[in-house]
Backbone bond lengths (Angstrom), bond angles and torsions (degrees), N, CA, C in turn:
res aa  C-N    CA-C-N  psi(-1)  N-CA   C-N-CA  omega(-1)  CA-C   N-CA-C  phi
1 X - - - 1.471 - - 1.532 108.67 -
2 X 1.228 102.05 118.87 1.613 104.62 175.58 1.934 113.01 -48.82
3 X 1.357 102.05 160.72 1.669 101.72 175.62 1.704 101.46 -94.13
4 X 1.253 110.48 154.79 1.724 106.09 -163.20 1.683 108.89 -83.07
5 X 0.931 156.25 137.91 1.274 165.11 171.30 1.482 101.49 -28.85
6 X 1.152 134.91 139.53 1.294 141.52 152.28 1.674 141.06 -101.48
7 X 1.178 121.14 133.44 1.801 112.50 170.04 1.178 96.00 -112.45
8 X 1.207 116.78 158.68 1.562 141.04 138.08 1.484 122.67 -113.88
9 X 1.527 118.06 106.17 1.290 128.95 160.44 1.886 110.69 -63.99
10 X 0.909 115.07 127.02 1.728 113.47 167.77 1.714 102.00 83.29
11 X 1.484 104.69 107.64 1.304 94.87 176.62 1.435 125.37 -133.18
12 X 1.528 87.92 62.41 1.706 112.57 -162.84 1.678 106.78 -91.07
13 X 1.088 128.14 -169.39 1.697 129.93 -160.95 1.706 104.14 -38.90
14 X 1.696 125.71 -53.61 1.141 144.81 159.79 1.259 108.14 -36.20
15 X 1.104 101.93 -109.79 1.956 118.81 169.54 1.598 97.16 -8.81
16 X 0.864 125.34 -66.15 1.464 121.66 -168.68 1.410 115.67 -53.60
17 X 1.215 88.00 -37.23 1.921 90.50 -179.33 1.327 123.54 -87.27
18 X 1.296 114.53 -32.24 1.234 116.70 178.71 1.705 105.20 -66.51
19 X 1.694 116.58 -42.73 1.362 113.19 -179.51 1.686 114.92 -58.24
20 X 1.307 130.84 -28.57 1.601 154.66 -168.12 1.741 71.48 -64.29
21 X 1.546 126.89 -78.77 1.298 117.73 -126.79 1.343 83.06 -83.15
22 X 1.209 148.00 -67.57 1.532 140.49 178.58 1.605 122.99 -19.69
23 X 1.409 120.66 -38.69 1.007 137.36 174.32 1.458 113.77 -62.94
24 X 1.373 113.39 -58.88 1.622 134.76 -154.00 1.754 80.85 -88.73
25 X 1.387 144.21 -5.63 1.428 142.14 -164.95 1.733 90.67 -112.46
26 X 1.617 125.42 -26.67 0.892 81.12 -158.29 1.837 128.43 157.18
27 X 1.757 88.19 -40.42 1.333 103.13 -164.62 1.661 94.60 -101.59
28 X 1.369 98.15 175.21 1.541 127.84 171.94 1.238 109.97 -85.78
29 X 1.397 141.68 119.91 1.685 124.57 -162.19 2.117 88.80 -146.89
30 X 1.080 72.18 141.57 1.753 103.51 176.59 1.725 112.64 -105.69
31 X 1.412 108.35 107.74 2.122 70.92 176.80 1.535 86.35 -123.44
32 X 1.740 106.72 -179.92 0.920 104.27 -178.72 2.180 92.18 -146.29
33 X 1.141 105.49 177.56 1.846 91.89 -172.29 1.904 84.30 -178.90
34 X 1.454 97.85 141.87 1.518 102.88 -175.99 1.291 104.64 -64.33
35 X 1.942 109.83 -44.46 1.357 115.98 169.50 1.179 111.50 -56.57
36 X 1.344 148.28 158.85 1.505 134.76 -176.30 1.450 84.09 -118.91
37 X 1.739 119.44 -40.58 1.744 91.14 -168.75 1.416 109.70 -69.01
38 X 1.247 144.85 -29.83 1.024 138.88 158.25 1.896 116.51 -21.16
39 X 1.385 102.79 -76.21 1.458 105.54 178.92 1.754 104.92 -46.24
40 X 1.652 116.68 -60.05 1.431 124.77 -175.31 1.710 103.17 -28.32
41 X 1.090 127.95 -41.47 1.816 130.02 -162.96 1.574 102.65 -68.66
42 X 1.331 111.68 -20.09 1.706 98.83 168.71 1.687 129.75 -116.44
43 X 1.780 78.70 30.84 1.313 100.45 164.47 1.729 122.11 -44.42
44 X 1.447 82.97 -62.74 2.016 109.95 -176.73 1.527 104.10 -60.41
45 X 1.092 123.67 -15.79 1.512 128.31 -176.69 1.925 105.24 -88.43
46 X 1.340 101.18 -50.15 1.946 82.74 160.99 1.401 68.96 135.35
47 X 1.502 136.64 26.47 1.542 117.30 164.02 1.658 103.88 -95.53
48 X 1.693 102.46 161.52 1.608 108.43 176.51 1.504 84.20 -108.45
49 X 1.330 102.45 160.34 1.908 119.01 171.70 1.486 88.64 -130.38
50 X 1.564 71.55 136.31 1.550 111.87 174.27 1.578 119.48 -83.27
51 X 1.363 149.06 159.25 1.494 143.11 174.71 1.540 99.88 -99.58
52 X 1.312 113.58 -17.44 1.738 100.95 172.73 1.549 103.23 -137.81
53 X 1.570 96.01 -154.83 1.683 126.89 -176.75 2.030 87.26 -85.82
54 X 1.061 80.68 -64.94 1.651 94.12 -159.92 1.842 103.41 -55.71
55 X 1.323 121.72 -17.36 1.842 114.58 -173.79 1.772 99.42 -79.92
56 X 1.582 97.41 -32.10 1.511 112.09 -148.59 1.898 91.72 -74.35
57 X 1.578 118.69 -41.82 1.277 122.98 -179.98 1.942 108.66 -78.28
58 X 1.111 127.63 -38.30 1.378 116.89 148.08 1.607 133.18 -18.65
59 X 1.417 89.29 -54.36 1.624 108.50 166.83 1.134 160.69 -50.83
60 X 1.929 90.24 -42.20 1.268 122.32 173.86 1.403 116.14 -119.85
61 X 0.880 98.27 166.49 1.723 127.34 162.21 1.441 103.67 -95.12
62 X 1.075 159.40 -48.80 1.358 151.36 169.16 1.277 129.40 -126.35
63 X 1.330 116.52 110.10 1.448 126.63 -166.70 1.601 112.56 -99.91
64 X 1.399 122.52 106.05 1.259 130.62 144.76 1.448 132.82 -38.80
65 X 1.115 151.83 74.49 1.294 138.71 158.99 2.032 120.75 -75.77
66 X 1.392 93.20 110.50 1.387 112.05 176.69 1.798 110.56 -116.26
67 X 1.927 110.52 86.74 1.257 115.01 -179.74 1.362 111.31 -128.85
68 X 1.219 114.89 -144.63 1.842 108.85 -156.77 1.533 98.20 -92.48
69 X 1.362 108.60 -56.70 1.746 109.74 -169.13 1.722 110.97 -119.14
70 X 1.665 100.24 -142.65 1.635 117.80 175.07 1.889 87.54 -88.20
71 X 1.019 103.28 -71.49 1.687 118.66 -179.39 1.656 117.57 -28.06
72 X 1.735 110.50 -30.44 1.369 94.97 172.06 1.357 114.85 -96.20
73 X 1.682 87.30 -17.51 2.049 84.67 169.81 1.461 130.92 -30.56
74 X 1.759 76.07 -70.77 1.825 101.60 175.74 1.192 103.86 -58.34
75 X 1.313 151.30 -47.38 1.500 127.74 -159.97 1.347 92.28 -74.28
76 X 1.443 134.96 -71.46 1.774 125.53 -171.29 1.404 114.60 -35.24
77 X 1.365 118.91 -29.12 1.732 121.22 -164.08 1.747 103.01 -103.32
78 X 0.875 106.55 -15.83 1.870 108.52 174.43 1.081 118.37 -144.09
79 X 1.384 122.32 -6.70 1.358 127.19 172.90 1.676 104.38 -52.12
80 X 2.027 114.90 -177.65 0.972 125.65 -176.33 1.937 87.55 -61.57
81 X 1.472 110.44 162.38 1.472 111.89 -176.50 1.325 112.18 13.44
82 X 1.354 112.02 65.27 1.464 109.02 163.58 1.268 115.73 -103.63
83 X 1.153 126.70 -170.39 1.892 134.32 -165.85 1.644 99.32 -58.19
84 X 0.948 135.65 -60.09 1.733 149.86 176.26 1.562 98.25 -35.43
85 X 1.375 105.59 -54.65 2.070 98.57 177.91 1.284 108.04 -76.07
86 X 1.498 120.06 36.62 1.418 105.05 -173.90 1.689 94.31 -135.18
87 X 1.462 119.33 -4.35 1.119 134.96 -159.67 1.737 101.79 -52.18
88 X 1.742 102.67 141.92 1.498 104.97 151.59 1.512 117.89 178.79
89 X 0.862 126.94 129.41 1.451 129.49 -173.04 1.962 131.29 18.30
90 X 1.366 110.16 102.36 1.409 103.18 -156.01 1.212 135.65 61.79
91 X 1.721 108.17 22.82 1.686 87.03 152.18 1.018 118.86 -81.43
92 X 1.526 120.63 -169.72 1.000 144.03 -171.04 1.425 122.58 -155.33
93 X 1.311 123.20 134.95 1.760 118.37 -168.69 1.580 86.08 -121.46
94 X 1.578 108.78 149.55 1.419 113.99 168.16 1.715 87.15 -156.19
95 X 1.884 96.06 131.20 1.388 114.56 -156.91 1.918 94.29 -108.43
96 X 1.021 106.28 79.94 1.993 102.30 164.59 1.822 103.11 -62.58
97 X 0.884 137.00 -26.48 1.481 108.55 174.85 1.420 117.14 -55.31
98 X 1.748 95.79 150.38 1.438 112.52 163.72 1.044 129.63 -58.95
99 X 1.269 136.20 83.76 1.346 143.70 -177.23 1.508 131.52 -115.47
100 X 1.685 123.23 156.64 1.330 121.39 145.54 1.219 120.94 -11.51
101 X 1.183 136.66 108.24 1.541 125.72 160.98 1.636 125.20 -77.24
102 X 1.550 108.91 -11.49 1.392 119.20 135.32 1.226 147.97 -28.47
103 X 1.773 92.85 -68.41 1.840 114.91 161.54 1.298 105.52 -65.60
104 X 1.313 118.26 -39.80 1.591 116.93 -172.70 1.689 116.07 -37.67
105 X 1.389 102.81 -48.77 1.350 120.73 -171.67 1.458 91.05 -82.00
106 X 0.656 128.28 -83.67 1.440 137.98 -179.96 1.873 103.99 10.64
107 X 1.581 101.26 -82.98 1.184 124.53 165.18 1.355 125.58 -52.00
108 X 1.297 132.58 -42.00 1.163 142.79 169.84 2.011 103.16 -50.60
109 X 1.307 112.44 -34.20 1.339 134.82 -152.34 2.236 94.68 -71.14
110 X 1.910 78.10 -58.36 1.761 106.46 -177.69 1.515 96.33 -36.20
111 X 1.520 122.82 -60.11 1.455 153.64 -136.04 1.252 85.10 -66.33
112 X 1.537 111.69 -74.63 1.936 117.30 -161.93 1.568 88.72 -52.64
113 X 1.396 124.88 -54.66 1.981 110.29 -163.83 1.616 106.95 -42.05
114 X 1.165 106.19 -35.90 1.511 120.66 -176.98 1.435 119.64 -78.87
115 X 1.431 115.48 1.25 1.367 131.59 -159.69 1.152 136.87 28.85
116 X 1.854 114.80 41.98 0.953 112.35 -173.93 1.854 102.01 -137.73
117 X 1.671 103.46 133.65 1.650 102.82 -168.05 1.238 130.64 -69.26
118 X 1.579 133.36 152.36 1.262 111.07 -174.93 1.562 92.60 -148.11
119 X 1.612 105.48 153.07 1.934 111.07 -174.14 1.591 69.95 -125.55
120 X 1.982 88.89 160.09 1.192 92.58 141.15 1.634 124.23 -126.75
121 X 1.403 115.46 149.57 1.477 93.97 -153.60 1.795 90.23 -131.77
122 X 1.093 127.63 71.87 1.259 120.16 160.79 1.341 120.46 -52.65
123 X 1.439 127.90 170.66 1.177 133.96 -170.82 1.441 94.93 -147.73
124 X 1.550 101.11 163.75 1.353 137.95 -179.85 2.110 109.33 -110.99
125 X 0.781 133.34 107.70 1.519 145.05 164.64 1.743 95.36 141.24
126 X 1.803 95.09 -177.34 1.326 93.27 178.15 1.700 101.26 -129.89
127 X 1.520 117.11 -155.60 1.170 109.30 -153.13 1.792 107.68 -62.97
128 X 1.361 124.04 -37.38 1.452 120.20 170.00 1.529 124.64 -29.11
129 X 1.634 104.91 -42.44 1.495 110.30 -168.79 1.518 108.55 -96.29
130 X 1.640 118.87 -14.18 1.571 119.20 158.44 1.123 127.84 -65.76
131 X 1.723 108.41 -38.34 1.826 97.83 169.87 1.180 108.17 -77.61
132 X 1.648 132.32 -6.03 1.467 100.97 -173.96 1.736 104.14 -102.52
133 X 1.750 116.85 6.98 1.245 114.79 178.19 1.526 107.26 79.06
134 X 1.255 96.04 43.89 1.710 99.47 173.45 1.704 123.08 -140.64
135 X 1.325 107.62 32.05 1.335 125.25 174.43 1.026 111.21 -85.75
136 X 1.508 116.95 130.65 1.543 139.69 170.59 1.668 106.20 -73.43
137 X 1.642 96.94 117.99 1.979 89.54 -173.65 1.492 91.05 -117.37
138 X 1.359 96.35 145.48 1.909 111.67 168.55 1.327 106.09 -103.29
139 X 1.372 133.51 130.44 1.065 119.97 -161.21 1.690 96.57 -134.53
140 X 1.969 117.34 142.17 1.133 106.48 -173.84 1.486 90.60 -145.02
141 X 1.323 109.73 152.23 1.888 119.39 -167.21 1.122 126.87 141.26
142 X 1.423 142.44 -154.50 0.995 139.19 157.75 1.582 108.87 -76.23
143 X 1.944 105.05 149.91 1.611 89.52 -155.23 1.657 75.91 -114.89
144 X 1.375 146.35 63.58 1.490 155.68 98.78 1.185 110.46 -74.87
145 X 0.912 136.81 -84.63 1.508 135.56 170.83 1.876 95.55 -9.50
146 X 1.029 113.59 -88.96 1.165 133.36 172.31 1.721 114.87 -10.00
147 X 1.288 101.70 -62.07 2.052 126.32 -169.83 1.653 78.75 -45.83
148 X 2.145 109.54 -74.44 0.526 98.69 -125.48 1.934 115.20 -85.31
149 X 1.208 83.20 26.16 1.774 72.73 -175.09 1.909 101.87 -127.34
150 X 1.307 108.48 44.08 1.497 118.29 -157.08 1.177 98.21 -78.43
151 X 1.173 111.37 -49.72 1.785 116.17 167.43 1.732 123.02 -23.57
152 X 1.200 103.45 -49.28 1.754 119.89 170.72 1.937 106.25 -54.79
153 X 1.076 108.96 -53.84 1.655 135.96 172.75 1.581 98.23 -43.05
154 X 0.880 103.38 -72.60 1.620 125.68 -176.90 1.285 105.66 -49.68
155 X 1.480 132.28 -36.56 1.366 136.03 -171.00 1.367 106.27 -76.66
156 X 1.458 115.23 -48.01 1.110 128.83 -174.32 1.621 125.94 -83.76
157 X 0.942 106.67 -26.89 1.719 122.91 -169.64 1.632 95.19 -126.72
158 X 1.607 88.27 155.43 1.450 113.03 155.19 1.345 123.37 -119.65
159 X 1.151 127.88 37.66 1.825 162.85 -172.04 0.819 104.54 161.37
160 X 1.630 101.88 150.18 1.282 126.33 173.16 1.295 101.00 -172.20
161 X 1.830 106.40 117.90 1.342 118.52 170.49 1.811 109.41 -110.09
162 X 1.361 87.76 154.28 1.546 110.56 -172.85 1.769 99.41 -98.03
163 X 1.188 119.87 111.35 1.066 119.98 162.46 1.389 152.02 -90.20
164 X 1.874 98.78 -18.40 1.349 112.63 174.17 1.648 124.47 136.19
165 X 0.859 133.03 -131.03 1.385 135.71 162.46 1.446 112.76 -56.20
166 X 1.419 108.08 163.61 1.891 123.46 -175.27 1.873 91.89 -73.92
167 X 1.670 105.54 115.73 1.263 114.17 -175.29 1.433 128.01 99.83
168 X 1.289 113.74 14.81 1.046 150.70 175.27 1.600 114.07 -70.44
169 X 1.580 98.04 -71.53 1.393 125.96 172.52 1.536 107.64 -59.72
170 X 1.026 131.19 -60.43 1.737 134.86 177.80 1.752 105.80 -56.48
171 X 1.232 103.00 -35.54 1.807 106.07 -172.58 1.907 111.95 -67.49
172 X 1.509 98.18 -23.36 1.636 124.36 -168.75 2.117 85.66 -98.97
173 X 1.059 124.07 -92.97 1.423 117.82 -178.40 1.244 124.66 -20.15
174 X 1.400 123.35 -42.46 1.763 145.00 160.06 1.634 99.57 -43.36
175 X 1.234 119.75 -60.24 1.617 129.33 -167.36 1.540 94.05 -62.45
176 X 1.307 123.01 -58.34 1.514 135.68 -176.77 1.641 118.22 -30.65
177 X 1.755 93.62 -55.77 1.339 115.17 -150.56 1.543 94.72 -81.02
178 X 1.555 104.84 -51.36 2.049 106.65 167.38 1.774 105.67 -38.44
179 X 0.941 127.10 -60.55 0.984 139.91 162.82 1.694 110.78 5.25
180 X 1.697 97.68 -85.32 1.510 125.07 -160.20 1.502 101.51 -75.40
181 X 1.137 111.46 -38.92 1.757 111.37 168.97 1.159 141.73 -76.83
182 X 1.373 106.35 -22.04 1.431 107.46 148.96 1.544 128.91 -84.60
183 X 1.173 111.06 -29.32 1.992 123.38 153.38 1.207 103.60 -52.67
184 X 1.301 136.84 -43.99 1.737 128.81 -167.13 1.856 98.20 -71.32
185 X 1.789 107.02 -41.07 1.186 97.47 157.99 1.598 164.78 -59.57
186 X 1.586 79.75 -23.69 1.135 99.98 166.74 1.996 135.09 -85.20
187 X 1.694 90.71 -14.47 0.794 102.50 -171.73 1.772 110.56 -76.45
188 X 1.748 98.49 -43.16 1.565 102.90 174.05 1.522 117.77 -72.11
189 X 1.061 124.92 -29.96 1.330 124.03 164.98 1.451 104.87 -26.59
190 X 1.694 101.93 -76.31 1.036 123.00 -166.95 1.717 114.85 -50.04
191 X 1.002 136.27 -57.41 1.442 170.56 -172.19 1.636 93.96 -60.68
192 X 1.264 115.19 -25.67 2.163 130.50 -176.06 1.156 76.85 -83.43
193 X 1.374 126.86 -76.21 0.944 128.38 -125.88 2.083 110.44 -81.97
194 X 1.101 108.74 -16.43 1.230 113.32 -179.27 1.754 104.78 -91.63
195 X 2.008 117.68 -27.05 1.521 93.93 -178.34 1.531 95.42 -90.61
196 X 1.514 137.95 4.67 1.137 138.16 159.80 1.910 119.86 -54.76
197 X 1.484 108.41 -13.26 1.371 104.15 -154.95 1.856 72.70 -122.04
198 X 1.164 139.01 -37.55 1.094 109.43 158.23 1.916 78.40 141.88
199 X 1.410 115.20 3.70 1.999 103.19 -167.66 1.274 72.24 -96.74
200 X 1.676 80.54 156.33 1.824 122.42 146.42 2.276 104.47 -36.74
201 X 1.273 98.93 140.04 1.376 106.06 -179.38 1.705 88.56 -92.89
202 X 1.052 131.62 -45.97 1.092 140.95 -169.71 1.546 107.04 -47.89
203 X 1.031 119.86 -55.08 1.694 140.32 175.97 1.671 92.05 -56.92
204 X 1.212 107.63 -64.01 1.592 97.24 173.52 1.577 118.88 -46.81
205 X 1.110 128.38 -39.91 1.401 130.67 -157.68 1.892 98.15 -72.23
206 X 1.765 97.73 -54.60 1.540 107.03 -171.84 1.428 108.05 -76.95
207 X 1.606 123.78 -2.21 1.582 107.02 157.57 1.773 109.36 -85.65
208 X 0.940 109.92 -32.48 1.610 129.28 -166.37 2.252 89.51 -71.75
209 X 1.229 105.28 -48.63 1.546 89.04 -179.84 1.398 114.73 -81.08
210 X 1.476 136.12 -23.23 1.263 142.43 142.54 1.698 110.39 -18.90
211 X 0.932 100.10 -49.12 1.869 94.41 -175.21 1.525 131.22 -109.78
212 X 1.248 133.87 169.83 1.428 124.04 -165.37 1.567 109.61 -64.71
213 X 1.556 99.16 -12.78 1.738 97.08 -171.72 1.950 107.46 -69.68
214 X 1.445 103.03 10.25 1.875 97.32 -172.18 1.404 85.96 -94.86
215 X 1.323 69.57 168.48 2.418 117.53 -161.26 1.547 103.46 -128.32
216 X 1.295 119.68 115.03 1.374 109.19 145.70 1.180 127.53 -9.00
217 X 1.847 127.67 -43.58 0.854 142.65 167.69 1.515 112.98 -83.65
218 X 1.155 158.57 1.06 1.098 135.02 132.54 1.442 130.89 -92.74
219 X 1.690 120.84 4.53 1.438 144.07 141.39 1.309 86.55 -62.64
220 X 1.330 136.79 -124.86 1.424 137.25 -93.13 2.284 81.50 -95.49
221 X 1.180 114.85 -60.52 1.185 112.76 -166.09 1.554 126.97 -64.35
222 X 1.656 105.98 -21.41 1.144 107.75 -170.73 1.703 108.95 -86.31
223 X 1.097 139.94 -19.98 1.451 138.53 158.17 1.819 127.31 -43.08
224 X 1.460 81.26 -54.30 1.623 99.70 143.27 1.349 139.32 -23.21
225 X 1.570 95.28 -75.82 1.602 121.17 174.69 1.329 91.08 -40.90
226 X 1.547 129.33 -86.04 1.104 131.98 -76.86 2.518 73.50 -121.43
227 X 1.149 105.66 14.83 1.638 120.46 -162.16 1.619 103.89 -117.62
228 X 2.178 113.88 -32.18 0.914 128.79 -171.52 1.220 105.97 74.36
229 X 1.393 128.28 38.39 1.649 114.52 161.77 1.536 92.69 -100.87
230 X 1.122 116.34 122.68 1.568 132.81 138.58 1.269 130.55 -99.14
231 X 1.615 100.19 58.82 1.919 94.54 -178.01 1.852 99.24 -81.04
232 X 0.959 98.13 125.52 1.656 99.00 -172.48 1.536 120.36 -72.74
233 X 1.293 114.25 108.29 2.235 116.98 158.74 1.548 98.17 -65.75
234 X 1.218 112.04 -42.97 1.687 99.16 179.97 1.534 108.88 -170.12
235 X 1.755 94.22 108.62 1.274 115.83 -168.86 1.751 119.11 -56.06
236 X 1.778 102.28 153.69 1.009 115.28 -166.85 2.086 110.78 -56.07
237 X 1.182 101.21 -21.83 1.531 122.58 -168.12 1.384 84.25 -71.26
238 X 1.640 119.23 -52.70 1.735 99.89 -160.86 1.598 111.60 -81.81
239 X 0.988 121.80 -34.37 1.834 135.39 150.90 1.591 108.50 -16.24
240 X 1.774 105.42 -44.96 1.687 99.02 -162.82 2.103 88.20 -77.95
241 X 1.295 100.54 -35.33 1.715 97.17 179.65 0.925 130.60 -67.13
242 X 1.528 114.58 -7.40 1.704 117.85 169.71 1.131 105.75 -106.92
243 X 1.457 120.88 2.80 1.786 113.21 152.81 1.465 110.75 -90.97
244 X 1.150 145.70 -8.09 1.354 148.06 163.61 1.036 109.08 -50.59
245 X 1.774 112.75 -62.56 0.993 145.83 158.18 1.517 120.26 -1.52
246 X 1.145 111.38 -79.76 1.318 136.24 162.76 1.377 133.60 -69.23
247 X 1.873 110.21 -16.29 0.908 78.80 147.32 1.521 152.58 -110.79
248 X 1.921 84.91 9.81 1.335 120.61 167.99 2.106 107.49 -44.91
249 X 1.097 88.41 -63.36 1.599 102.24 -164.72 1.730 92.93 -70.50
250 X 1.331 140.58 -36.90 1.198 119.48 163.69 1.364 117.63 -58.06
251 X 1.224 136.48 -62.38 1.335 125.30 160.79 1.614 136.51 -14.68
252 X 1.445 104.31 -48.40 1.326 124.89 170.99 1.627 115.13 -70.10
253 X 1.108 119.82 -17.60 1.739 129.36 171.96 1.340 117.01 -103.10
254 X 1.727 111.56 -15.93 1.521 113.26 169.01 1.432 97.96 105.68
255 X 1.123 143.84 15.84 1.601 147.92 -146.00 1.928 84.12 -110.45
256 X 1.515 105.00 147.58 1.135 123.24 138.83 1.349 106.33 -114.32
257 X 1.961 126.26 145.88 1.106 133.56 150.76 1.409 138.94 -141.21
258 X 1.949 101.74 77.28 1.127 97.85 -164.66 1.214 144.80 -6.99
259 X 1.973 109.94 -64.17 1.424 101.66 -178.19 1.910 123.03 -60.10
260 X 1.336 98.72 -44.83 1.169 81.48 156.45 1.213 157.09 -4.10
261 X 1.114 106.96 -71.90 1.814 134.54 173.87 1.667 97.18 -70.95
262 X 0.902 109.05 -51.02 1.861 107.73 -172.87 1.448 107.86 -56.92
263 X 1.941 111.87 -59.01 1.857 123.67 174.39 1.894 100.78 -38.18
264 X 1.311 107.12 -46.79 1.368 118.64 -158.18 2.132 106.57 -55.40
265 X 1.565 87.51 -65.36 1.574 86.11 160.04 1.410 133.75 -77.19
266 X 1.515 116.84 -15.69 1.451 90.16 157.99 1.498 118.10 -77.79
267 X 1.116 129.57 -14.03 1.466 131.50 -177.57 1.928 110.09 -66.43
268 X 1.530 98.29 -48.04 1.251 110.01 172.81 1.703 102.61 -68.18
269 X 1.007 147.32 -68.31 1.487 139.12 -179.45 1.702 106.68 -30.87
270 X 1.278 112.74 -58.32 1.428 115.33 173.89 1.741 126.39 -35.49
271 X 1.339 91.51 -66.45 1.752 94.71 167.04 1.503 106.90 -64.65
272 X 1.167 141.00 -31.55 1.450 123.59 167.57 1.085 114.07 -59.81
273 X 1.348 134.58 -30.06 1.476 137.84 171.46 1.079 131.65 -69.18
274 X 2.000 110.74 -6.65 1.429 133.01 -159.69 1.648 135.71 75.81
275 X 1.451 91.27 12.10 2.013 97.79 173.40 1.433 114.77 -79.56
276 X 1.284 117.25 -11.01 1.549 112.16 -162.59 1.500 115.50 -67.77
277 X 1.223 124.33 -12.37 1.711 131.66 166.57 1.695 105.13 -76.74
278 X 1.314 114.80 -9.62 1.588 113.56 174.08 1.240 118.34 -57.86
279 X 1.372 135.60 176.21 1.726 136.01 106.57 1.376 98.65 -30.84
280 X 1.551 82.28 131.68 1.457 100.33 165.78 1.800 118.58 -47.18
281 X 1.372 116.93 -47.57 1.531 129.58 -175.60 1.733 95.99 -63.37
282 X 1.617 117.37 -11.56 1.626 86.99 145.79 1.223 151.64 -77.71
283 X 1.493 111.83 12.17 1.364 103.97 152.77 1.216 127.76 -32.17
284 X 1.955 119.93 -24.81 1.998 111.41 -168.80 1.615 86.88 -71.01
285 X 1.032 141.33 -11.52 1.274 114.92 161.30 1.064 148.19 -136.89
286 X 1.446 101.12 49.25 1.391 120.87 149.25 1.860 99.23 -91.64
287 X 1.390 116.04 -52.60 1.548 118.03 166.51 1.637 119.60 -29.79
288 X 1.074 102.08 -49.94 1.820 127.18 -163.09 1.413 93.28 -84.76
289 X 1.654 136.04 -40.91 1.555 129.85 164.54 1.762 100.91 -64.69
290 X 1.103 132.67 -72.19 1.728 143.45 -155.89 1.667 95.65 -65.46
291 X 1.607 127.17 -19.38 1.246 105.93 165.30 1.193 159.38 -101.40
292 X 1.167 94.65 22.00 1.371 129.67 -166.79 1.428 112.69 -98.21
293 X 1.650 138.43 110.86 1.535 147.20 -131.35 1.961 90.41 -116.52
């Protein structure tokens, strides 16, 4: 059985990686990127670039879109030559951006009028764990659609849960992402608060990974922190947009969630201060600037 054709919409830190491992696996890949030199860099890798939404879905059988919000969805997928003018028998769209799980449906909704299917399948890691095919995907849609293109899943991830309806997957990634931003917070708090008392942060880190209370993120990220490298997998700027995010879509379910709202403005204070080109886990210094009396 042949492997199914591929696009990639958005071919930013993500996008890039996921197209690297698809390529080096195997497949036929289309990308397409507003920036074009962006897309151009996986030239040498054996991808063709597309000039739109609509050449890149011509192409394929399954189109990835990996972009900023709900808003760039819709413009690539209905915009002028967007994915919809590209329509034709068995495609398929599957949306990894961080999004509304509101809009998710929303759009997913547009798609069937247009008769064409769409999951959304966000993921969990960043570009390191896409080229090596080890991204955790949440996946939401029809779960045929789904069966049948698992193989793609499989390329990319090393899990992959099925969650249910279109928005499913974004409603689960939202929970994820609260998650990591308030842990990144917690972590610098914490990390203030120990070179405030005068210890090694380090001593903090290796009692803190000693016990069940450690995080992936205070293994792999907190050494980091605590060194001042913030070369960013995913900047502090896009962190403040997946708390919008959420708290957009809490709103829309009737939810209050304090911390939320609190992560949200300190995240926003931060980029006013100039961290938002960071790693996100630079918040310790916007924390490490605001704590100081």
């Amino acid at each position: 059985m042949s492997l199914d054709k591929i696009g990639i919409i958005g071919t930013g830190m993500l996008g890039k990686a996921v197209a690297t491992r698809l390529l080096k696996s195997g497949y036929q890949l289309t990308v397409y990127n507003r920036t074009r030199e962006k897309a151009d860099k996986l030239k040498t890798l054996g991808a063709s670039v597309a000039d739109s939404p609509k050449d890149v879905a011509k192409s394929s059988d399954f189109v990835i879109t990996i972009v900023k919000d709900a808003f760039a969805v819709e413009a690539v997928s209905f915009g002028k030559d967007g994915i919809a003018d590209g329509k034709h028998d068995g495609l398929v769209v599957a949306d990894m951006s961080t999004t509304n799980p509101v809009s998710t449906r929303e759009i997913a909704k547009k798609y069937a009028e247009k008769g064409i299917s769409m999951l959304d399948i966000p993921v969990m890691g960043g570009p390191a764990q896409a080229e090596n095919g080890e991204l955790v995907i949440m996946v939401g849609g029809n779960k045929s659609v789904y069966e049948n293109h698992k193989k793609i899943f499989d390329t990319i991830g090393s899990k992959t849960f099925y969650l249910g309806e279109n928005g499913s997957g974004h409603a689960m990634k939202l929970a994820m992402n609260l998650q990591i931003s308030i842990l990144a917070l917690s972590l610098s708090e914490s990390i203030t608060l120990v070179r405030g008392a005068g210890l090694d942060p380090e001593t903090f880190l290796e009692i803190l990974n000693s016990t069940y209370f450690k995080t992936g993120m205070s293994v792999n990220k907190g050494p980091k922190m605590i060194k001042g490298d913030f070369k960013p997998t995913f900047t502090l700027k896009m962190m403040k947009k997946d708390l919008d995010t959420i708290n957009q879509a809490a709103e829309k379910f009737n939810l209050s969630l304090p911390m939320t709202t609190l992560a949200n403005k300190l995240y926003q204070d931060a980029i006013e201060n100039g961290f938002g080109e960071l790693d996100y886990t630079g918040i310790l210094e916007f924390v490490k600037k605001t704590s100081m009396k």
